[in-house]
N, CA, C and O of each residue as an XYZ file, in Angstrom:
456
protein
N      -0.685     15.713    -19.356
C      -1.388     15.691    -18.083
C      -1.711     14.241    -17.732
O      -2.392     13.505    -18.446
N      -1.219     13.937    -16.693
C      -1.408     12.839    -16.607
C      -0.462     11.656    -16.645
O      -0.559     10.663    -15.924
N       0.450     11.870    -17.553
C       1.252     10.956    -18.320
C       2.323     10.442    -17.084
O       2.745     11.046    -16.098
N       2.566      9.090    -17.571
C       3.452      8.393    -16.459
C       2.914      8.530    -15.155
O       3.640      9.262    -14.482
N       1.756      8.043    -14.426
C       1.344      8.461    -13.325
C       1.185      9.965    -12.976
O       0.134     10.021    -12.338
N       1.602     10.956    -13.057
C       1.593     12.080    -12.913
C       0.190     12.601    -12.539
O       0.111     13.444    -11.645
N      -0.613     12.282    -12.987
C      -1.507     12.763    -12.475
C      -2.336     12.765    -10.935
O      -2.717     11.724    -10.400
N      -2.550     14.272    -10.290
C      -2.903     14.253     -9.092
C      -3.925     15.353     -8.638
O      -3.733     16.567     -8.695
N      -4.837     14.832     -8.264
C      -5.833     15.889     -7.859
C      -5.585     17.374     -6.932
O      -4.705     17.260     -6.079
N      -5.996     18.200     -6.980
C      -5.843     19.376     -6.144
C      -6.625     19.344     -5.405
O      -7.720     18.932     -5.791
N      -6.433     19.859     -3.621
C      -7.220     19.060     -2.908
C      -8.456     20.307     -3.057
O      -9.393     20.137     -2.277
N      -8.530     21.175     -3.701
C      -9.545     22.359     -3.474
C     -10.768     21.541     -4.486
O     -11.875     22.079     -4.474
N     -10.610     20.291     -5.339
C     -11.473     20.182     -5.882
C     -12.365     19.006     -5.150
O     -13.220     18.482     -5.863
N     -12.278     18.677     -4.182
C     -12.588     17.419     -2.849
C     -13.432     18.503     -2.176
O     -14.582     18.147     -1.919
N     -13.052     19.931     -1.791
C     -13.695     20.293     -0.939
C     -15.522     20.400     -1.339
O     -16.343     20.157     -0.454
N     -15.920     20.750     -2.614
C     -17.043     20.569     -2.459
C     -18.188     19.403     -2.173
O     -19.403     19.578     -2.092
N     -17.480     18.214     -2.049
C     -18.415     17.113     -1.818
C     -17.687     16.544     -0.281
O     -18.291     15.796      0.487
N     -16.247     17.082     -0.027
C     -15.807     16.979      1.378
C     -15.141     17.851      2.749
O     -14.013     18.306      2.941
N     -16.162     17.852      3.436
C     -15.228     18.770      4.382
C     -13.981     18.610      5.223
O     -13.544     17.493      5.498
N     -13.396     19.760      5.643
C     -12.028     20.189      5.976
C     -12.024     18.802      6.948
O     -11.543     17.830      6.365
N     -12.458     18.562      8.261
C     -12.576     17.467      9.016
C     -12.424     15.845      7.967
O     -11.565     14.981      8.143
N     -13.064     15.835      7.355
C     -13.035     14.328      6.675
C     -12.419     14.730      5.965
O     -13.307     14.490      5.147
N     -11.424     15.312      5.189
C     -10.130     15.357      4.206
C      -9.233     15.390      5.340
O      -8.135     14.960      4.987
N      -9.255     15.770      6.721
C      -7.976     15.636      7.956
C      -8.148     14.178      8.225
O      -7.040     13.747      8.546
N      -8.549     13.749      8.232
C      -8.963     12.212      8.810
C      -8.387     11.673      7.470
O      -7.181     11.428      7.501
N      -9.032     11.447      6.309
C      -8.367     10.886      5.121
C      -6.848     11.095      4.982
O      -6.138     10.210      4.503
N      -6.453     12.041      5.322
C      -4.857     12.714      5.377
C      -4.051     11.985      6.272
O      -2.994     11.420      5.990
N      -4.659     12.033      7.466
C      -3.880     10.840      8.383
C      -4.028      9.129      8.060
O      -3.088      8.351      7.898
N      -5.394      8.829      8.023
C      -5.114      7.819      7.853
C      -4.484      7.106      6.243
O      -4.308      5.892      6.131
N      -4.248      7.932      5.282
C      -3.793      7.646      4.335
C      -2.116      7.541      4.379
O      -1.492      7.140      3.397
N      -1.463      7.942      5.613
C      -0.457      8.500      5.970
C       0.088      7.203      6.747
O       1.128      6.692      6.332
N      -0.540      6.678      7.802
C      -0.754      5.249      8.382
C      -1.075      4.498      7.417
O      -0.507      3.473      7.795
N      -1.521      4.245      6.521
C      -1.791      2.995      5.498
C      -0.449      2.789      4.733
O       0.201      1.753      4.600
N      -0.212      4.007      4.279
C       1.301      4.204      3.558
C       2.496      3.455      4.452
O       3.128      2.455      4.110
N       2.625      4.176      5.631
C       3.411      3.933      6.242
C       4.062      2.194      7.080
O       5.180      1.829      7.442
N       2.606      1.486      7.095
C       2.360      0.744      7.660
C       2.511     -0.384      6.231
O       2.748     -1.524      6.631
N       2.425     -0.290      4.771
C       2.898     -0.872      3.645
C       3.715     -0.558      3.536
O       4.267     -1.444      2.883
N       4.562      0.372      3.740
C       6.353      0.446      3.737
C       6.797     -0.470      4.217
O       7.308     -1.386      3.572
N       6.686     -0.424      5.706
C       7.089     -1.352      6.941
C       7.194     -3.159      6.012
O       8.143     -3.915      5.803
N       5.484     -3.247      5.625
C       5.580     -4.531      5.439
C       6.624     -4.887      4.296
O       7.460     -5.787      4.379
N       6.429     -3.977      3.141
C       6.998     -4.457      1.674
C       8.233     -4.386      2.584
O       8.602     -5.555      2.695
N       9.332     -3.324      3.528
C      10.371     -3.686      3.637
C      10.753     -5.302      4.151
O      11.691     -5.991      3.749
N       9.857     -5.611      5.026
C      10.196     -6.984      6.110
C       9.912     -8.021      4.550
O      10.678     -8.968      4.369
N       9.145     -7.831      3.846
C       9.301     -8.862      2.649
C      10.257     -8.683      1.600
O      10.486     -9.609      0.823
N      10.899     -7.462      1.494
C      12.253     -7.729      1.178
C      13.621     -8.216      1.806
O      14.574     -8.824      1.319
N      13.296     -7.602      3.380
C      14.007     -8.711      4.097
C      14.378    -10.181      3.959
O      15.435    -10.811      3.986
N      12.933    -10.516      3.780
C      13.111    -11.839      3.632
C      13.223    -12.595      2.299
O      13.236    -13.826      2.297
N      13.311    -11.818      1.070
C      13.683    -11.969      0.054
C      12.462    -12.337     -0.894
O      12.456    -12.476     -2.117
N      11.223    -12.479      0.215
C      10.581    -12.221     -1.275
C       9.709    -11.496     -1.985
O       8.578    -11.754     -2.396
N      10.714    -10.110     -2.110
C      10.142     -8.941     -3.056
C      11.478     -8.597     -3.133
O      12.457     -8.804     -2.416
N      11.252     -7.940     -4.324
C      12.621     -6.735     -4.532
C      11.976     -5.302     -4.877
O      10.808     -4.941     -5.020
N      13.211     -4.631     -4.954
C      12.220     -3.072     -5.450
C      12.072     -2.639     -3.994
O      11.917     -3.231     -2.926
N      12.189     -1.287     -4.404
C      11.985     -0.297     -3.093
C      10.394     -0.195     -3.015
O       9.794     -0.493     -4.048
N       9.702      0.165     -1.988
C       8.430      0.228     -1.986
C       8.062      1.963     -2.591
O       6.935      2.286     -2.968
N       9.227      2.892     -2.575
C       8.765      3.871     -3.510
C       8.448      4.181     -4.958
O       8.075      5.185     -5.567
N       8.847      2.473     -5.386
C       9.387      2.609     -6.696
C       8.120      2.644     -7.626
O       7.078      2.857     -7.005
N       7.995      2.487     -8.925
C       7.218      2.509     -9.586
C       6.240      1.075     -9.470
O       6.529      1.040    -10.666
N       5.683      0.299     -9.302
C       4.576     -1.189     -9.120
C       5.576     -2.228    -10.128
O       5.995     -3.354     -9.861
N       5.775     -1.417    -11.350
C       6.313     -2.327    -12.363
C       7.546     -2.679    -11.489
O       7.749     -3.891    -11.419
N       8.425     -1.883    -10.801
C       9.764     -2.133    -10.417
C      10.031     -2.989     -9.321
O      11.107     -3.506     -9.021
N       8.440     -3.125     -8.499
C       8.500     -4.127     -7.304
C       8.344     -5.607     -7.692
O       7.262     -5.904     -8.198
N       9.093     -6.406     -7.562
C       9.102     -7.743     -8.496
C       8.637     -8.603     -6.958
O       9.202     -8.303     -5.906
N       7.874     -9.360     -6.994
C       7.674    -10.383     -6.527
C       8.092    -11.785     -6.466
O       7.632    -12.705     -7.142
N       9.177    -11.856     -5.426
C       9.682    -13.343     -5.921
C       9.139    -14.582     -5.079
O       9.311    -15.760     -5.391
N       8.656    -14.255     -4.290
C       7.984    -15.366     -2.850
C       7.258    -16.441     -4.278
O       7.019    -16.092     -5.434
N       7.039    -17.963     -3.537
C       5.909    -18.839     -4.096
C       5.488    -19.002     -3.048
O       4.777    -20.002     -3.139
N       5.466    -18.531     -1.755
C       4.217    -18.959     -0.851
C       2.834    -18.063     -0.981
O       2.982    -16.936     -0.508
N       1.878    -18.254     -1.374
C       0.787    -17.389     -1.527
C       0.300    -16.872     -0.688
O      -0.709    -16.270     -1.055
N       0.611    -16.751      0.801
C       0.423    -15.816      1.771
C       1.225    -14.946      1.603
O       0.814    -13.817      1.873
N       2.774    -15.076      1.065
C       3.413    -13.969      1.061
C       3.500    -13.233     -0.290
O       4.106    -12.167     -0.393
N       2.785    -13.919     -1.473
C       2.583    -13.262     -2.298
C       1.265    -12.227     -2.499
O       1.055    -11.198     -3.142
N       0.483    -13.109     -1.558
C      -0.647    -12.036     -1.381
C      -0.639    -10.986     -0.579
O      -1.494    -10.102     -0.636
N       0.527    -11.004      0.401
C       1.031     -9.855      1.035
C       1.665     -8.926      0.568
O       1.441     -7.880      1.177
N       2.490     -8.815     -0.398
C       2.916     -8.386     -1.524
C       1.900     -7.229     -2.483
O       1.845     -5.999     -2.486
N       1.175     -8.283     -3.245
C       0.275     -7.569     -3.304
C      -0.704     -6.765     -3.387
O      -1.109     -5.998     -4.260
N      -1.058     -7.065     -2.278
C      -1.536     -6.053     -1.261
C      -1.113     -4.991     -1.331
O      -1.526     -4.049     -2.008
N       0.201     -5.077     -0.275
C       1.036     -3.492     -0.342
C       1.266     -2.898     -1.940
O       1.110     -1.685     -2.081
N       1.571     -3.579     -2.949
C       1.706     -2.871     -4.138
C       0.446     -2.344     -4.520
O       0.525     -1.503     -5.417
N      -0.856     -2.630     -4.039
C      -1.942     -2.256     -4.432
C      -2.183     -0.622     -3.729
O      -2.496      0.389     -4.358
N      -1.868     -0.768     -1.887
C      -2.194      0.487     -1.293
C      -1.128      1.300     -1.920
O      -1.378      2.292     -2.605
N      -0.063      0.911     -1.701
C       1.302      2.000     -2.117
C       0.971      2.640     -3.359
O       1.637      3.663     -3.520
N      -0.104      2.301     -4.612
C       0.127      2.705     -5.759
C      -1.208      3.675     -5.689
O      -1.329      4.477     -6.615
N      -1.966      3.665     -4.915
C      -3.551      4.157     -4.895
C      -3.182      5.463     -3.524
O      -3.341      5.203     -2.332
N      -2.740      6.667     -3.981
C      -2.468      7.428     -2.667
C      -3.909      7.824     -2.137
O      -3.900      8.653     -1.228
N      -4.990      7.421     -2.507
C      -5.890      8.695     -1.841
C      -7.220      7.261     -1.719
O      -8.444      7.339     -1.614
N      -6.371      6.147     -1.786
C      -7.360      5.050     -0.921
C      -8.278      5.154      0.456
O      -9.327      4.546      0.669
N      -7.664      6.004      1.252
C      -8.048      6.510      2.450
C      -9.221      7.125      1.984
O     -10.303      6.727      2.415
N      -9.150      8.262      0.964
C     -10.774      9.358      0.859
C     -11.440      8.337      0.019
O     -12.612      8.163      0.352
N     -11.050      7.635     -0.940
C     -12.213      7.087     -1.862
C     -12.701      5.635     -1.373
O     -13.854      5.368     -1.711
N     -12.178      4.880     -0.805
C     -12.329      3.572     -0.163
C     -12.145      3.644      1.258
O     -11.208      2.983      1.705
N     -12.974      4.433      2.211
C     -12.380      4.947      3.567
C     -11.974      3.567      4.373
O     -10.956      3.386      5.040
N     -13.488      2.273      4.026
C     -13.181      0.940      4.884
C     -12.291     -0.317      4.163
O     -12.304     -1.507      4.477
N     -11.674      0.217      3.311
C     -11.034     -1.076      2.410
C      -9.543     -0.817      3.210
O      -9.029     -1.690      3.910
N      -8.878      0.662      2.966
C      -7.337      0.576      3.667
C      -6.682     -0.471      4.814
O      -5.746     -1.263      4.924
N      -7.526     -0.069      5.395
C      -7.223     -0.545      7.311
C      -7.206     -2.242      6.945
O      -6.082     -2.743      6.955
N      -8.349     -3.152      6.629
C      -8.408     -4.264      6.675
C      -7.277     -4.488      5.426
O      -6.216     -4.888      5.904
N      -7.247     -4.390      4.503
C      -6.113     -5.063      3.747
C      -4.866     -4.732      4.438
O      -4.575     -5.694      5.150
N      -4.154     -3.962      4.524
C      -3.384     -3.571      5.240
C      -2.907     -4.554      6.613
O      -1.793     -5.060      6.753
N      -4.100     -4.669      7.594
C      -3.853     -5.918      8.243
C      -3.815     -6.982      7.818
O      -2.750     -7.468      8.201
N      -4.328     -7.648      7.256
C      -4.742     -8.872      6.284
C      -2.392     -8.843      5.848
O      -1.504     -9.575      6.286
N      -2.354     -7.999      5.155
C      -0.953     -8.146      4.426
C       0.272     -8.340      6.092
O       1.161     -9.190      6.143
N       0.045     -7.594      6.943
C       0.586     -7.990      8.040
C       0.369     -9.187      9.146
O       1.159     -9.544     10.019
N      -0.958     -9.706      8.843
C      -1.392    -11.097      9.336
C      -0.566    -11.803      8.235
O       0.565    -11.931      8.705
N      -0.606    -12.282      7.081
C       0.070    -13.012      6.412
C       1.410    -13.000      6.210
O       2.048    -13.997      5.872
N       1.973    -11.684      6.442
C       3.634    -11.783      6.358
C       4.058    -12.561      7.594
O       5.130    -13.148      7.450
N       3.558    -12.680      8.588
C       3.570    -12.537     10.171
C       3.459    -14.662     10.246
O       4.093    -15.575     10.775
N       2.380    -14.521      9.450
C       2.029    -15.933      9.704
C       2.726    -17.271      8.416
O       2.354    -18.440      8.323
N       3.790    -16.564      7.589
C       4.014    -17.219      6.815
C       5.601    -17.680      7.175
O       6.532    -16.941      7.495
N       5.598    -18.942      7.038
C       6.882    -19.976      7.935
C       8.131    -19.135      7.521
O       8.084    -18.468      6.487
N       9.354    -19.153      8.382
C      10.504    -18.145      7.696
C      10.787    -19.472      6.844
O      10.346    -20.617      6.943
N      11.976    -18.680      5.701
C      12.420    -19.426      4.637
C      11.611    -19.977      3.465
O      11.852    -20.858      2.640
N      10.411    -19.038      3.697
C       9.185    -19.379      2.495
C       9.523    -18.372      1.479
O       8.616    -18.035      0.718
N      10.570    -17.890      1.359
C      10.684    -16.315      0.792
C      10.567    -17.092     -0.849
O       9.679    -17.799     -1.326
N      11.871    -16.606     -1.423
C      11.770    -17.451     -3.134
C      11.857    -18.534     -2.928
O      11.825    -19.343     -3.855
């Protein structure tokens, strides 16, 4: 139980400290956080500096950038991508890192990749 990441909560055990409304809200916006760290980890493999699919396991996403905006963008996304239920347990942390990793991919010179 547990083993190799595997482990995942059932959402019937949330319901007593959360209701149906704030587990719908956590659901979406956990859905947008995901989605929106796909996007980025892809455009930083674009630009070469990450490898690894963003589905992959954290160990498998290699970081190759030396610019520290784009390594901290990096990251970042390896941090939300690996934490699925960041949305219910950290409701105000998602959204701002998340931007923060798209302000810095955004703002870091092209050809800063490896």
């Amino acid at each position: 139980r547990g083993a190799g990441h595997a482990f995942a909560v059932r959402e019937e055990a949330c319901a007593p400290c959360h209701d149906e409304p704030l587990l719908d809200r956590a659901r979406d916006q956990q859905r947008d956080l995901r989605a929106r760290a796909v996007a980025s980890w892809d455009r930083l493999v674009a630009r070469g500096a990450v490898q690894g699919g963003a589905e992959e396991h954290a160990s498998a996403m290699a970081i190759r950038a030396r610019d520290p905006d784009l390594v901290r963008a990096a990251l970042i996304c390896r941090f939300v991508l690996a934490d699925p239920g960041l949305a219910a347990h950290a409701p105000g942390l998602g959204e701002p890192l998340v931007s923060e990793a798209e302000a810095l991919e955004r703002s870091a010179p092209r050809g800063s990749g490896p």
